[in-house]
C-alpha positions as CSV (number, residue, x, y, z in Angstrom):
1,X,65.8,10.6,-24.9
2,X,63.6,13.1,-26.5
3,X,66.9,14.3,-28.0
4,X,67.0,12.1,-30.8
5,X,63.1,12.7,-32.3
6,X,64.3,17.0,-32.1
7,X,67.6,16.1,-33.5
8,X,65.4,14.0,-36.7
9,X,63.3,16.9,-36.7
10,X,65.8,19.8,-37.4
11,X,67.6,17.5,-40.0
12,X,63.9,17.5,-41.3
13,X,64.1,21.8,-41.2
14,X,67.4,21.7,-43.2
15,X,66.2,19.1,-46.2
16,X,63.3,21.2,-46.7
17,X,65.6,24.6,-47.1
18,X,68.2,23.2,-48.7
19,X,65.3,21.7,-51.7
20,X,65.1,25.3,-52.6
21,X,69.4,25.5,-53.2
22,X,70.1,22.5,-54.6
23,X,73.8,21.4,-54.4
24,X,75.0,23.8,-51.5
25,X,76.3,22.1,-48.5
26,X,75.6,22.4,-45.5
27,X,78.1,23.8,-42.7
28,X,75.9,24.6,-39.5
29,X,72.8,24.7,-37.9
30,X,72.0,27.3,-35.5
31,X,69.4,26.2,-32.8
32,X,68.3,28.3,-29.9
33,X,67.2,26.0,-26.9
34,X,65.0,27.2,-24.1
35,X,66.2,26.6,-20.1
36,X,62.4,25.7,-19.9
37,X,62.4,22.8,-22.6
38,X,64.8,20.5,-20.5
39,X,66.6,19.7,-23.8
40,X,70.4,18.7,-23.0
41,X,72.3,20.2,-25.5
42,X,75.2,17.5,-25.3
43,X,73.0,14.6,-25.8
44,X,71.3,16.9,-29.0
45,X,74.7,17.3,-30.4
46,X,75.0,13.8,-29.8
47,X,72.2,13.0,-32.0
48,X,72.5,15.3,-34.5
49,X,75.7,14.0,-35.3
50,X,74.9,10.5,-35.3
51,X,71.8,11.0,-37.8
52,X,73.9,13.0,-40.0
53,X,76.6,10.7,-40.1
54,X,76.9,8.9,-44.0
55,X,74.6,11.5,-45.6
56,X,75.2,14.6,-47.2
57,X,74.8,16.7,-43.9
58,X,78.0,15.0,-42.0
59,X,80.4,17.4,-40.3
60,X,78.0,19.9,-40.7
61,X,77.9,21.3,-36.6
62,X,75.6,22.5,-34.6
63,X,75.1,25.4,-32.6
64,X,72.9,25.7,-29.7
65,X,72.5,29.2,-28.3
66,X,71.2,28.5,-24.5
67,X,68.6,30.8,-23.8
68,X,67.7,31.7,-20.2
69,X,64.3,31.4,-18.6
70,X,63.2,34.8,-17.6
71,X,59.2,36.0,-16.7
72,X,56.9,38.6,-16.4
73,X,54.8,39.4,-13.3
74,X,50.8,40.4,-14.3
75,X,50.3,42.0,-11.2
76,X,53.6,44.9,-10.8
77,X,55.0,44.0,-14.4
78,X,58.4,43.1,-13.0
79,X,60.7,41.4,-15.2
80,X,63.1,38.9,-13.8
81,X,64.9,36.2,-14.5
82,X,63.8,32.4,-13.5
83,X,65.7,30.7,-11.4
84,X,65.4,27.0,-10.1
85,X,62.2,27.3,-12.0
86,X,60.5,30.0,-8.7
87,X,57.5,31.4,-10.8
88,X,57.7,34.1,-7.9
89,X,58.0,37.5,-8.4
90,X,60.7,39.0,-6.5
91,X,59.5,41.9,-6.1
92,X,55.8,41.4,-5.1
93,X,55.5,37.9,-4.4
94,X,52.9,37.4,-6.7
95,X,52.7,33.6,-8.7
96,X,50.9,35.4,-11.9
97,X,54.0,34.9,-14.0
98,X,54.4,35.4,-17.9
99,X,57.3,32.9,-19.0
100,X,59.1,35.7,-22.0
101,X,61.7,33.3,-22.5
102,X,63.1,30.3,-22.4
103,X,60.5,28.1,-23.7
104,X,61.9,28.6,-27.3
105,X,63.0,25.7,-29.4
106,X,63.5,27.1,-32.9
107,X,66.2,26.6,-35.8
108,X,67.4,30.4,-35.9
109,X,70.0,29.9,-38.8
110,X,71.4,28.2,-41.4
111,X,75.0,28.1,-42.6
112,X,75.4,26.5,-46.2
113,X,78.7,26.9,-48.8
């Protein structure tokens, strides 16, 4: 379950932020999740919330904002959504596909008291 090692990773995110505010709490994370990065958002809720548990961060939630897989053909410059992960344009068949989304994995924002 990669979960757990991104989960430890944007606890990671928040201790470093929160060093420069010393004594603010923490109410949310904001995380926006590619379709292409096969992360299950349940299973990272999951996790965050069991590593957070018994340290300052507990009942702090988190928010993942899903974010659709969508493309780029190089040959007509079509831009189209990616479904069932067809890396075929629809409108000129072509495979020369620029992924523009959905390969993001980022903490996007921080909520603190």
């Amino acid at each position: 379950m990669h979960e757990m090692s991104i989960a430890q990773s944007i606890l990671e995110i928040v201790e470093e932020y929160l060093q420069e505010y010393p004594g603010r709490k923490l109410k949310s994370v904001t995380v926006e999740v590619g379709e292409l990065t096969a992360v299950i958002p349940e299973s990272l809720d999951f996790c965050f919330t069991a590593i957070t548990e018994e340290t300052p961060y507990a009942g702090a939630r988190l928010i993942i904002k899903q974010i659709p897989l969508t493309g780029t053909c190089q040959d007509c410059g079509e831009h189209f959504p990616i479904e069932n992960f067809n890396f075929t344009c629809p409108k000129c068949q072509s495979t020369r596909v620029k992924v523009e989304g959905g390969d993001e994995l980022k903490v996007s924002e921080l909520e603190v008291e």
